[in-house]
PyMOL Python script that loads the backbone (N, CA, C, O; Angstrom):
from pymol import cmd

cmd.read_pdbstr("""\
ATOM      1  N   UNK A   1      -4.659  13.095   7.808  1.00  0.00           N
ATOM      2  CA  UNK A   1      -3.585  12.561   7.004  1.00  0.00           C
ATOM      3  C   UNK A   1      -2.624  13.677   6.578  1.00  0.00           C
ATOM      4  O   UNK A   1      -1.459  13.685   6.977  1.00  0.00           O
ATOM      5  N   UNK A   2      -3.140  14.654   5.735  1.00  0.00           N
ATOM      6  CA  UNK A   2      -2.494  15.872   5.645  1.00  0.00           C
ATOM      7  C   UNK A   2      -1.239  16.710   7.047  1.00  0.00           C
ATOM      8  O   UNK A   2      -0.095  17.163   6.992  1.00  0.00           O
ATOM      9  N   UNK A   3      -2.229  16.554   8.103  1.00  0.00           N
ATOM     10  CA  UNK A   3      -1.333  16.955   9.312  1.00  0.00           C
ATOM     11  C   UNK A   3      -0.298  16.073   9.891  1.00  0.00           C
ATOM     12  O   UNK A   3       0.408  16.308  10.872  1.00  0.00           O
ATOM     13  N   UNK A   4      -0.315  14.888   9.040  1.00  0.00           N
ATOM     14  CA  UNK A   4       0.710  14.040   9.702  1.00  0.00           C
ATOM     15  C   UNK A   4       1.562  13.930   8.663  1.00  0.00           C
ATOM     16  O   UNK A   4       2.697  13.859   9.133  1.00  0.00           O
ATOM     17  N   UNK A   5       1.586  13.875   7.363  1.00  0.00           N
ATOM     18  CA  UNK A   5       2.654  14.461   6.311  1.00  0.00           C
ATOM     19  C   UNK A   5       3.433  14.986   7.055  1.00  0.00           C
ATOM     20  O   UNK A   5       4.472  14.580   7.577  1.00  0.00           O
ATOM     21  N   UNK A   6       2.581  16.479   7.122  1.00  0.00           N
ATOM     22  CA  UNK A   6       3.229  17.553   7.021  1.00  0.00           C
ATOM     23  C   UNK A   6       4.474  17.509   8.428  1.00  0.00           C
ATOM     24  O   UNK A   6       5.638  17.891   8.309  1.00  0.00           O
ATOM     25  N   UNK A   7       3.862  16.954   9.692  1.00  0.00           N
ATOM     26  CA  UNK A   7       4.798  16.592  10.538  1.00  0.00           C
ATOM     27  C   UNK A   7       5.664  15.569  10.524  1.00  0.00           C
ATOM     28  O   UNK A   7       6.241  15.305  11.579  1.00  0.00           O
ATOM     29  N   UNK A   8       5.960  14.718   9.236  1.00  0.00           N
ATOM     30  CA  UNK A   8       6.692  14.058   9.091  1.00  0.00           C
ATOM     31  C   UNK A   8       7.667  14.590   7.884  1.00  0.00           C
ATOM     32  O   UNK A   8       8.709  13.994   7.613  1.00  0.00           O
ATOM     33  N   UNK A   9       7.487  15.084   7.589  1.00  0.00           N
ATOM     34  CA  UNK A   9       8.160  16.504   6.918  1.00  0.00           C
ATOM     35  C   UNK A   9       9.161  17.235   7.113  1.00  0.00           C
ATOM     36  O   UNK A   9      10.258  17.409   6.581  1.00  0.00           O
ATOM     37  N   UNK A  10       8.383  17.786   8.295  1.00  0.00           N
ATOM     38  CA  UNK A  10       9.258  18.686   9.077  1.00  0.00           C
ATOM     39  C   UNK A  10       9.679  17.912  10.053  1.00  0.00           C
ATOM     40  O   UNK A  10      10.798  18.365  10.294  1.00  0.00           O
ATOM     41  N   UNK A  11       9.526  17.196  10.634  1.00  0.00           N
ATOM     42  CA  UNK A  11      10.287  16.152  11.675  1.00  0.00           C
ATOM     43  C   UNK A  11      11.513  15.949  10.898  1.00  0.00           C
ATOM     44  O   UNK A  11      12.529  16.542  11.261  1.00  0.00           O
ATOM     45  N   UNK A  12      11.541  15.179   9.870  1.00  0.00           N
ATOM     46  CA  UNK A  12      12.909  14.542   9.034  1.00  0.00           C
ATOM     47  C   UNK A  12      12.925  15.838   7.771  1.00  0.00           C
ATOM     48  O   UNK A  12      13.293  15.572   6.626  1.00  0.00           O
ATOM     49  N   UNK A  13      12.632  16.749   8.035  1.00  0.00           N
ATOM     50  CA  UNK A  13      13.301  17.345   6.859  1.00  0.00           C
ATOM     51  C   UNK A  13      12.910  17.213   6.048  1.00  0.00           C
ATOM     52  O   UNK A  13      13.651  17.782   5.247  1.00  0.00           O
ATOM     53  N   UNK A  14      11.932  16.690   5.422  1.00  0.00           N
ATOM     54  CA  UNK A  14      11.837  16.078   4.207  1.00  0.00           C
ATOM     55  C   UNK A  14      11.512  17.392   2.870  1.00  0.00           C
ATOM     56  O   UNK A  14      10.573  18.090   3.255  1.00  0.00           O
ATOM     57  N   UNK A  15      11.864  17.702   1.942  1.00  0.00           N
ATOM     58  CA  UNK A  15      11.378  18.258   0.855  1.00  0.00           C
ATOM     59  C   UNK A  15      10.130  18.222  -0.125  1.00  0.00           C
ATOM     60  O   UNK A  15      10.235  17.292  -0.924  1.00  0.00           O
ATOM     61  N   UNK A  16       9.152  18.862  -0.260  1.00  0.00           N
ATOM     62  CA  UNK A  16       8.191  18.785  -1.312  1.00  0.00           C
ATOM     63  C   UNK A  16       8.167  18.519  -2.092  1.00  0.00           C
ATOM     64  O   UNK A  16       8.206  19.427  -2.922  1.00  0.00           O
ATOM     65  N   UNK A  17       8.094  17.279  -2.569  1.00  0.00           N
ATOM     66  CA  UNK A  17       8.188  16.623  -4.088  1.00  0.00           C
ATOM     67  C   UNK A  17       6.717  16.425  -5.096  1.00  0.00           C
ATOM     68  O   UNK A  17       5.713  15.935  -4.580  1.00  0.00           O
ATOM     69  N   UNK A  18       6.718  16.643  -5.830  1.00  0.00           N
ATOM     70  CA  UNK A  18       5.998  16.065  -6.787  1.00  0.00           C
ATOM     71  C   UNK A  18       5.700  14.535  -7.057  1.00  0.00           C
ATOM     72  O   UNK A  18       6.531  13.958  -7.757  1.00  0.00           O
ATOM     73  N   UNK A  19       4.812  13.932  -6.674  1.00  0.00           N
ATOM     74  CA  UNK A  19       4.912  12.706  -6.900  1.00  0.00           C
ATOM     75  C   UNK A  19       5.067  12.353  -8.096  1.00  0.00           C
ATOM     76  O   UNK A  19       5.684  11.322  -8.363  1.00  0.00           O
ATOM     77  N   UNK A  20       4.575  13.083  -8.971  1.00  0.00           N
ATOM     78  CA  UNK A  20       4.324  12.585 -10.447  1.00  0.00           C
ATOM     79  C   UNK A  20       6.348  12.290 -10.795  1.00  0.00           C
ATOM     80  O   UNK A  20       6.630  11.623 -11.791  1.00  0.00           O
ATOM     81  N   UNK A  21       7.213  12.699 -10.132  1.00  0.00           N
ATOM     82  CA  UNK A  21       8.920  12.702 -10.884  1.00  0.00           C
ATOM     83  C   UNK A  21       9.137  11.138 -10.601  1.00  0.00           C
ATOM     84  O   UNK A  21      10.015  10.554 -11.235  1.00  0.00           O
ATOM     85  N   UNK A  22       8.209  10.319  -9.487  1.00  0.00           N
ATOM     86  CA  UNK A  22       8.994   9.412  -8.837  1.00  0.00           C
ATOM     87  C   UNK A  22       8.503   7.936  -9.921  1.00  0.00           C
ATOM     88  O   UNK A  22       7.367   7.875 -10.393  1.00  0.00           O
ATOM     89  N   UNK A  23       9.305   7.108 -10.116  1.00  0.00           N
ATOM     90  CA  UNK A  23       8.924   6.139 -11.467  1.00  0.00           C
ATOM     91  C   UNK A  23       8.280   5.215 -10.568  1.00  0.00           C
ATOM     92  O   UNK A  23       8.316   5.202  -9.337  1.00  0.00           O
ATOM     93  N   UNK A  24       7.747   4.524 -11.286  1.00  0.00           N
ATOM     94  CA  UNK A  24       6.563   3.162 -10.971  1.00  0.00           C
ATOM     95  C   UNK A  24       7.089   2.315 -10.313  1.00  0.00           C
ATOM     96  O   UNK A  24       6.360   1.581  -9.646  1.00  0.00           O
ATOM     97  N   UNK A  25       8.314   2.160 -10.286  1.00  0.00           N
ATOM     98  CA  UNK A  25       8.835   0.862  -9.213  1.00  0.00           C
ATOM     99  C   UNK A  25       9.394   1.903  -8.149  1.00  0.00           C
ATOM    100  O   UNK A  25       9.644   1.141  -7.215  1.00  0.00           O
ATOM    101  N   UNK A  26       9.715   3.071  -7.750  1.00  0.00           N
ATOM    102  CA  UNK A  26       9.353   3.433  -6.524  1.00  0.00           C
ATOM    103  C   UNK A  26       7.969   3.490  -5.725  1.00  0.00           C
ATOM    104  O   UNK A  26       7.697   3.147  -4.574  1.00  0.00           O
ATOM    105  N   UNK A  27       7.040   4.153  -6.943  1.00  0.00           N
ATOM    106  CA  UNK A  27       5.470   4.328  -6.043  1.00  0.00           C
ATOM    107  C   UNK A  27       5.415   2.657  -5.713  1.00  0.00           C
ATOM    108  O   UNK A  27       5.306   2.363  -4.523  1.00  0.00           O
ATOM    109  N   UNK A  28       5.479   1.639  -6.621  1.00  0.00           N
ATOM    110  CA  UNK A  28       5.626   0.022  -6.228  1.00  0.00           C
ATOM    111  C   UNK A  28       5.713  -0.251  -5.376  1.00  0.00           C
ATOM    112  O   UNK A  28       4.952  -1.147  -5.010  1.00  0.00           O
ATOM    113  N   UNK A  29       6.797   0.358  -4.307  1.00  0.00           N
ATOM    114  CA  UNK A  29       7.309  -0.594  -3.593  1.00  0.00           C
ATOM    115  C   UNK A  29       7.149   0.335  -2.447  1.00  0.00           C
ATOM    116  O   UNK A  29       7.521  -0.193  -1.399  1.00  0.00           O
ATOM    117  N   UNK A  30       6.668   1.674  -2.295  1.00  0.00           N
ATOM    118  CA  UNK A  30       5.513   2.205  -0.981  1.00  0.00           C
ATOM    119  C   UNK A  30       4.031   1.907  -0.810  1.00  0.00           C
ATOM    120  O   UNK A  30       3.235   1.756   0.117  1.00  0.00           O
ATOM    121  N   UNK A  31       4.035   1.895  -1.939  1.00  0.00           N
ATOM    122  CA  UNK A  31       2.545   1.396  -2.373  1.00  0.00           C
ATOM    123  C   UNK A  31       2.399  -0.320  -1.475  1.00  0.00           C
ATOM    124  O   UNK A  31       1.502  -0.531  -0.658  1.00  0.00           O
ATOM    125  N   UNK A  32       3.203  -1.116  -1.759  1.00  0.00           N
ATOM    126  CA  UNK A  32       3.237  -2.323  -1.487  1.00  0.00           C
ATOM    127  C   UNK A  32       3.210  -2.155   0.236  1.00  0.00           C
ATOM    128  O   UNK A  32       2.275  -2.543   0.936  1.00  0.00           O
ATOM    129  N   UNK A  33       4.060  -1.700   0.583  1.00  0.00           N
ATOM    130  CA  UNK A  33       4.485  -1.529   1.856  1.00  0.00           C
ATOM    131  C   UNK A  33       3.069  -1.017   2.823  1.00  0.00           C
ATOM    132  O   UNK A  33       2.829  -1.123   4.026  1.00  0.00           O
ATOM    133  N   UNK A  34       2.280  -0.413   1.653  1.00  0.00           N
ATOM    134  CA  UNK A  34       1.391   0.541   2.656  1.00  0.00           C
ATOM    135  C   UNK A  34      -0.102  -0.537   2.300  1.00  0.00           C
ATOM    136  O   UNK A  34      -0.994  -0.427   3.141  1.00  0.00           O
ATOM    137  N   UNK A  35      -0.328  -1.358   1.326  1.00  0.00           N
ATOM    138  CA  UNK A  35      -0.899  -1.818   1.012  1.00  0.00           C
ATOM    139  C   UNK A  35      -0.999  -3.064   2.270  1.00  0.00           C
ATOM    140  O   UNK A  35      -1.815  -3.123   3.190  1.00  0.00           O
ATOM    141  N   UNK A  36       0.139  -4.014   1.945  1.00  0.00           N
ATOM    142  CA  UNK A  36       0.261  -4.668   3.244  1.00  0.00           C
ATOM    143  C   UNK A  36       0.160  -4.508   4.835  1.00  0.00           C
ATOM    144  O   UNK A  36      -0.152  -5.391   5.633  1.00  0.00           O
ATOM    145  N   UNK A  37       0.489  -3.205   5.107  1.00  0.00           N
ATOM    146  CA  UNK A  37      -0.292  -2.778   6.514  1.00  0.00           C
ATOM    147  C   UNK A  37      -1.815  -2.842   6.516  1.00  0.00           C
ATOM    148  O   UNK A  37      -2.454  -3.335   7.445  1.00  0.00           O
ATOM    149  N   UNK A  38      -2.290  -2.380   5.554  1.00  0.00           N
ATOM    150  CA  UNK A  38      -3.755  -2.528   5.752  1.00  0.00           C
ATOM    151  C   UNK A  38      -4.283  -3.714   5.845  1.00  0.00           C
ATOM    152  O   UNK A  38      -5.025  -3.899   6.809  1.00  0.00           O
ATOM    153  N   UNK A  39      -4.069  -4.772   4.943  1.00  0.00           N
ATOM    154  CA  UNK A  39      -3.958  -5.859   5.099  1.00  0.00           C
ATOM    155  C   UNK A  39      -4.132  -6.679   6.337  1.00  0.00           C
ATOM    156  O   UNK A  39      -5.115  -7.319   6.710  1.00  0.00           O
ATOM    157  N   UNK A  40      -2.682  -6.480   7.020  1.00  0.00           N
ATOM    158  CA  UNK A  40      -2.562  -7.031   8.292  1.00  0.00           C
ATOM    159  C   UNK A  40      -3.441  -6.499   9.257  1.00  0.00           C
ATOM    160  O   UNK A  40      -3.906  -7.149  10.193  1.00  0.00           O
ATOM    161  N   UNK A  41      -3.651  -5.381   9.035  1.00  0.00           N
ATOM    162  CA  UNK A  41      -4.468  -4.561  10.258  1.00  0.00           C
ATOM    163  C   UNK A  41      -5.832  -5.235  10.008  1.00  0.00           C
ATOM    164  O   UNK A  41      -6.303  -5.706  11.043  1.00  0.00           O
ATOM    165  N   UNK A  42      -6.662  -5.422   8.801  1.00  0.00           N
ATOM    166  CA  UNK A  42      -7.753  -6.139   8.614  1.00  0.00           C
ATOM    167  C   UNK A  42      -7.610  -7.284   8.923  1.00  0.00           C
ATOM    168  O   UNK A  42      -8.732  -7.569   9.343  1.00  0.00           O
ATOM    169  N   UNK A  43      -6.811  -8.442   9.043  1.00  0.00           N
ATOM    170  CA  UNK A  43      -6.472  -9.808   9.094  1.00  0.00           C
ATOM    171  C   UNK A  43      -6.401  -9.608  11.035  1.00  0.00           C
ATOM    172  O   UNK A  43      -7.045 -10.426  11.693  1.00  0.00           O
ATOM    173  N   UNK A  44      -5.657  -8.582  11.723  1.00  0.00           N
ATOM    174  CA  UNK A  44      -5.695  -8.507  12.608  1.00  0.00           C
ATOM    175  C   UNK A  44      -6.723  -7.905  13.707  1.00  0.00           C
ATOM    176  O   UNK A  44      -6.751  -7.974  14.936  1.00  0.00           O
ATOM    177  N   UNK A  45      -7.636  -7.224  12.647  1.00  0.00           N
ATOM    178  CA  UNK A  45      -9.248  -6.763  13.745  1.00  0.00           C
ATOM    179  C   UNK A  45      -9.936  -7.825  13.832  1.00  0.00           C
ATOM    180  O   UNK A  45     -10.890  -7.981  14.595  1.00  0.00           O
ATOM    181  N   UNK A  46      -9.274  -9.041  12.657  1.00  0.00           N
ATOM    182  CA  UNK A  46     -10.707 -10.237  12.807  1.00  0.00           C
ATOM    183  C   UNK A  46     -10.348 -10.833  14.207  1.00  0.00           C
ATOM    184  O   UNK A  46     -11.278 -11.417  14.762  1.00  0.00           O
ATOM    185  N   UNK A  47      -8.846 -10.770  15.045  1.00  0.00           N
ATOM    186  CA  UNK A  47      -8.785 -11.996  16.204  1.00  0.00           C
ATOM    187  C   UNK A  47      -7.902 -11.952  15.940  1.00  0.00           C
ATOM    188  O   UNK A  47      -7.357 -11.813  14.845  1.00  0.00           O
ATOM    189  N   UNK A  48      -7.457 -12.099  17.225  1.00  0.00           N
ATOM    190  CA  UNK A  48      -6.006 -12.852  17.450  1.00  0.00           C
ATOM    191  C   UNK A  48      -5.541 -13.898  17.139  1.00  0.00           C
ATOM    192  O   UNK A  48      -6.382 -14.797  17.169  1.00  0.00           O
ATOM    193  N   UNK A  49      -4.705 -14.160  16.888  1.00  0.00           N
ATOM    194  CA  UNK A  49      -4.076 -15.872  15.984  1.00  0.00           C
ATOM    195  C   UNK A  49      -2.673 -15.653  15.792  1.00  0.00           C
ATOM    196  O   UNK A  49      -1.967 -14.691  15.492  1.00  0.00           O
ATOM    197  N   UNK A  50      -2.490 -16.950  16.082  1.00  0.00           N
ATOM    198  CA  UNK A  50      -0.586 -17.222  15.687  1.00  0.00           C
ATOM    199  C   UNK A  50      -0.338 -16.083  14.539  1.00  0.00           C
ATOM    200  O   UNK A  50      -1.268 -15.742  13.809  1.00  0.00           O
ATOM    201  N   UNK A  51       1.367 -15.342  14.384  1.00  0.00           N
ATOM    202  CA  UNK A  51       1.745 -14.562  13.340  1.00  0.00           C
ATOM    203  C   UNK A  51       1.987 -15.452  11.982  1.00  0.00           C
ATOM    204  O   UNK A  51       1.987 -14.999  10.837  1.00  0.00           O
ATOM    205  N   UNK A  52       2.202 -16.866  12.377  1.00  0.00           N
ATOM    206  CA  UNK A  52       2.124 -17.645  11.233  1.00  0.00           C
ATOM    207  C   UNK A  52       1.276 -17.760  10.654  1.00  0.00           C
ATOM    208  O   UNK A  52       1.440 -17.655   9.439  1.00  0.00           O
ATOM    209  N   UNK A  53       0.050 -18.007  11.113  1.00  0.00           N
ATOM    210  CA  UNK A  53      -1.404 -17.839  10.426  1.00  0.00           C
ATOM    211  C   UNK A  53      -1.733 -16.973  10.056  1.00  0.00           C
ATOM    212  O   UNK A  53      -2.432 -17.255   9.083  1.00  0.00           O
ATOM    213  N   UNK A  54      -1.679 -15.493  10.258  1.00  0.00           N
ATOM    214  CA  UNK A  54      -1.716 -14.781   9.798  1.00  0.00           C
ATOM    215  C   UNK A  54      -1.089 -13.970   8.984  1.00  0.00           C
ATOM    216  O   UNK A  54      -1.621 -13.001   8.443  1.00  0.00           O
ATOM    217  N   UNK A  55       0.219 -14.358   8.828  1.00  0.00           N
ATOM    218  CA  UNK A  55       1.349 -14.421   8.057  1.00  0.00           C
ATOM    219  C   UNK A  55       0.673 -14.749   6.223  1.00  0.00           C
ATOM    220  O   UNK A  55       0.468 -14.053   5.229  1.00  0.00           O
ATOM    221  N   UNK A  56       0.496 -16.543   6.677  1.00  0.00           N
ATOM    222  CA  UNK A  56      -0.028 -17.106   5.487  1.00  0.00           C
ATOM    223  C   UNK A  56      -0.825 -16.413   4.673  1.00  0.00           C
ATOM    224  O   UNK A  56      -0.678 -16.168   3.476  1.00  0.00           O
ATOM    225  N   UNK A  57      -2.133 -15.959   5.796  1.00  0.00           N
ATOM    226  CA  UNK A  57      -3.557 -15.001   4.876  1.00  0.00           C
ATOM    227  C   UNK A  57      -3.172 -14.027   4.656  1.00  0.00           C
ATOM    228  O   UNK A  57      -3.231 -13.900   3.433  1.00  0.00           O
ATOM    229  N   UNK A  58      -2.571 -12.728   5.323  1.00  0.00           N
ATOM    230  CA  UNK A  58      -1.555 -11.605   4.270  1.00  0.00           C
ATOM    231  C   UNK A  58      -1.044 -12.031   2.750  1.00  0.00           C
ATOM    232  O   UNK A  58      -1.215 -11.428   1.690  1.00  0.00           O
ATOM    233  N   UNK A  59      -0.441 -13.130   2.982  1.00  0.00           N
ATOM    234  CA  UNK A  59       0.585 -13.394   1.963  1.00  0.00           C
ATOM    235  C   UNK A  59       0.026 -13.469   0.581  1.00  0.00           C
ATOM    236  O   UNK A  59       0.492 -13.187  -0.523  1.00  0.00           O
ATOM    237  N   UNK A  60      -1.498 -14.092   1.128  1.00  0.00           N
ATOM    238  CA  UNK A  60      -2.505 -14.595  -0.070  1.00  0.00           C
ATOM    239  C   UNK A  60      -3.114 -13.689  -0.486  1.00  0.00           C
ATOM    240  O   UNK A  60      -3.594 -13.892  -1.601  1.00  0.00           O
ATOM    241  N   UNK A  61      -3.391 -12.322   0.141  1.00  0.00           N
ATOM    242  CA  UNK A  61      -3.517 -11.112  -0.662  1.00  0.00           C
ATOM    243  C   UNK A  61      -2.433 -10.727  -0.926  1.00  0.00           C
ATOM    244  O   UNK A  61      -2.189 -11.331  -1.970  1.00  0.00           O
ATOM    245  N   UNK A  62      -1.640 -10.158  -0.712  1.00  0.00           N
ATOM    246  CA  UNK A  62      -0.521  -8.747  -1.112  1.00  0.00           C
ATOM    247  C   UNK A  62       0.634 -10.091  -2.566  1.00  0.00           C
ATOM    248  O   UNK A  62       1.520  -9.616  -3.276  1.00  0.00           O
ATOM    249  N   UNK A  63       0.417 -10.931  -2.588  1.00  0.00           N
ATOM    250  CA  UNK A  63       1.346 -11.727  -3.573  1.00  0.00           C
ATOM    251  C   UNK A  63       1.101 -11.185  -4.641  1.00  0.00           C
ATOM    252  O   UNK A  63      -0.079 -10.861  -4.778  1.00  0.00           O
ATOM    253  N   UNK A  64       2.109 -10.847  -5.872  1.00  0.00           N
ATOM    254  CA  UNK A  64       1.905  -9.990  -7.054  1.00  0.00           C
ATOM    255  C   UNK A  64       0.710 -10.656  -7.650  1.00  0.00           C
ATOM    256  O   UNK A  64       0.012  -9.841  -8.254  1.00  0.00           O
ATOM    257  N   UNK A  65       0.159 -12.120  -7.677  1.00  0.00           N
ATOM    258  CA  UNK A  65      -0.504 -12.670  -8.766  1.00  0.00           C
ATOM    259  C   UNK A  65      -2.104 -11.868  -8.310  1.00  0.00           C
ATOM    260  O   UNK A  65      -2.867 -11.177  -8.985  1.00  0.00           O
ATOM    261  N   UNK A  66      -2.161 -12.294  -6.973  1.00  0.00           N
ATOM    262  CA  UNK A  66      -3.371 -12.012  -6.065  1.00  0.00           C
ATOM    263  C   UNK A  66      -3.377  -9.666  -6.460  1.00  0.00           C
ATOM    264  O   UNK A  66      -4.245  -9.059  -7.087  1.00  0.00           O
ATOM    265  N   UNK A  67      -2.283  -9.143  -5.886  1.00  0.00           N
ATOM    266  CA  UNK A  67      -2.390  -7.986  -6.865  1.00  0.00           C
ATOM    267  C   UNK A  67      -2.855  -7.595  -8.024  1.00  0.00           C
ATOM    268  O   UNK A  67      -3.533  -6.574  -8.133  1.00  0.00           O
ATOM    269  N   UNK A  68      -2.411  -8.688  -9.442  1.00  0.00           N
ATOM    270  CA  UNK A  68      -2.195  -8.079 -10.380  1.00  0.00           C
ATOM    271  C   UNK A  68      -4.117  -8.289 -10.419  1.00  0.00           C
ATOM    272  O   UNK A  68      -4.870  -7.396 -10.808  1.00  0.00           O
ATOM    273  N   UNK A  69      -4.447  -9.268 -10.065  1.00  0.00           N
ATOM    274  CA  UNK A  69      -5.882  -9.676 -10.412  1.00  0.00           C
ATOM    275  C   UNK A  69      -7.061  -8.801  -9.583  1.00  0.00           C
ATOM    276  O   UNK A  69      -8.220  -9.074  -9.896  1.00  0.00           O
ATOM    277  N   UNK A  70      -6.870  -7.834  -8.613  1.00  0.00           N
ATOM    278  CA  UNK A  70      -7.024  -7.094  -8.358  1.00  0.00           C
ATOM    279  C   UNK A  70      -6.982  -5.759  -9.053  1.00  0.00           C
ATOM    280  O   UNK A  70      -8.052  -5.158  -8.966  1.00  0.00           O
ATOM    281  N   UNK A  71      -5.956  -5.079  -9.775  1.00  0.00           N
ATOM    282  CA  UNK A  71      -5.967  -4.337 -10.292  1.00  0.00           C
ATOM    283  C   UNK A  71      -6.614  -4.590 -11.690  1.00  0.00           C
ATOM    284  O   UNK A  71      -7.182  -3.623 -12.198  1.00  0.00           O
ATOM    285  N   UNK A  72      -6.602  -5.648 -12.304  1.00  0.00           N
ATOM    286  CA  UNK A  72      -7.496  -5.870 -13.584  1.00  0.00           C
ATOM    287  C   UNK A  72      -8.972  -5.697 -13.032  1.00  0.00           C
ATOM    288  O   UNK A  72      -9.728  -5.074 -13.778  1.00  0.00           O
ATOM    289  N   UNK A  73      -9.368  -6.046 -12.119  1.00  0.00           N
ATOM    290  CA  UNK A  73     -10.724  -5.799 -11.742  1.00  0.00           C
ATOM    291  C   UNK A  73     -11.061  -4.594 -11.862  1.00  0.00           C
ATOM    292  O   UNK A  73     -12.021  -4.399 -12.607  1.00  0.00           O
ATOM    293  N   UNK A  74     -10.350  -3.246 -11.125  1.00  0.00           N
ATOM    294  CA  UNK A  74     -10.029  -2.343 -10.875  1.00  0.00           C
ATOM    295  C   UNK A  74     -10.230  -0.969 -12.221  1.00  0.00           C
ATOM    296  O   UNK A  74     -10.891   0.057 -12.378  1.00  0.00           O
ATOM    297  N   UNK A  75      -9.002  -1.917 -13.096  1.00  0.00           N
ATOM    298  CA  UNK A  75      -9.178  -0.950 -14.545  1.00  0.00           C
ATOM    299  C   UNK A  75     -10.275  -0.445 -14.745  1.00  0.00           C
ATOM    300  O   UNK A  75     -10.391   0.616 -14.133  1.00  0.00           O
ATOM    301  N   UNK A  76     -11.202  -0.742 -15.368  1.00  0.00           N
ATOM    302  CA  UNK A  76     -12.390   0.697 -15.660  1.00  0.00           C
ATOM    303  C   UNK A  76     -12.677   1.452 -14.924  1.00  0.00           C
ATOM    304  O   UNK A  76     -13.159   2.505 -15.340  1.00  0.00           O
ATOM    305  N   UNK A  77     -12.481   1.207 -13.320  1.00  0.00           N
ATOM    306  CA  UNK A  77     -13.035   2.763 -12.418  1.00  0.00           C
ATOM    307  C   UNK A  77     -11.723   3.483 -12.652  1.00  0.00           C
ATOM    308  O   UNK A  77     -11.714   4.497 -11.953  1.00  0.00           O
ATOM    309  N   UNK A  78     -10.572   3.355 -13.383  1.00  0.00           N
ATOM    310  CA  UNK A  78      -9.420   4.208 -12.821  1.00  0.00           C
ATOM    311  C   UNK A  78      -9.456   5.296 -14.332  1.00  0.00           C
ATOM    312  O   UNK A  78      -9.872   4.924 -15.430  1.00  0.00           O
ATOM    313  N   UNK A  79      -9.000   6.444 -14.067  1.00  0.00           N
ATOM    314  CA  UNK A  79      -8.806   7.237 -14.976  1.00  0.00           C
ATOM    315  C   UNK A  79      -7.384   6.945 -15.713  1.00  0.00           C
ATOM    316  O   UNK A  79      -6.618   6.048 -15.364  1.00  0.00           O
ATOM    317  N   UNK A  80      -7.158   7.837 -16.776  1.00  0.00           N
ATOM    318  CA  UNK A  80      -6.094   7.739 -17.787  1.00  0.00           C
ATOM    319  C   UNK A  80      -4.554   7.917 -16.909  1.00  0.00           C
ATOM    320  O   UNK A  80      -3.535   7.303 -17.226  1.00  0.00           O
ATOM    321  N   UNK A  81      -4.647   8.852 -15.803  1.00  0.00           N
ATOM    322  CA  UNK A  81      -3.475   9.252 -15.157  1.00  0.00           C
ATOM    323  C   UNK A  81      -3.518   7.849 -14.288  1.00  0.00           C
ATOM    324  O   UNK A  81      -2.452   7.262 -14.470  1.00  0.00           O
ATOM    325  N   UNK A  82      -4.118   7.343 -13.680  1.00  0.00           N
ATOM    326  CA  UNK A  82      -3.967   6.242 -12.703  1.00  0.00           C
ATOM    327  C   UNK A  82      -3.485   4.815 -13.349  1.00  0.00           C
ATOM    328  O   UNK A  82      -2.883   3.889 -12.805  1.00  0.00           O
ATOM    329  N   UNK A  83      -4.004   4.969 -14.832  1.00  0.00           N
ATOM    330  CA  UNK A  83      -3.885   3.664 -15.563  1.00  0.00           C
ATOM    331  C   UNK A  83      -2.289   3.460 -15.821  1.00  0.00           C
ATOM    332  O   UNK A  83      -1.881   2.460 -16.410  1.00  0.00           O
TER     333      UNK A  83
END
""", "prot")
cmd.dss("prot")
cmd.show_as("cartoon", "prot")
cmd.util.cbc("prot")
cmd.orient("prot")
């Protein structure tokens, strides 16, 4: 993971940032983005199936409600910085 940063980095240039500067509705909405690949990729090792069908079962995880109830589960393993 580290080695592919770093070549995506230097591929586009990119600058060393601190994550901690970037506010909560940016990490949000990579977070989301990266969350939902996994998603699909799990929905997609089970079998092949129409993108509509599988569309639907993504949808029913990554939806904020299906999120937020997730992350309440979540709260006590997370530390003070994560909370």
């Amino acid at each position: 993971m580290e080695e592919s940063m770093t070549y995506l980095r230097e591929s586009f240039r990119l600058p060393e940032v601190d994550i901690r500067t970037y506010s909560p509705a940016t990490l949000a909405y990579i977070g989301d983005a990266i969350y939902d690949l996994i998603i699909r990729t799990i929905l997609v090792e089970r079998g092949n199936r129409s993108a509509n069908s599988l569309h639907k079962e993504a949808s029913a995880y990554v939806k904020a409600s299906a999120q937020s109830a997730l992350a309440d589960a979540l709260m006590d393993e997370l530390s003070e910085e994560e909370q």
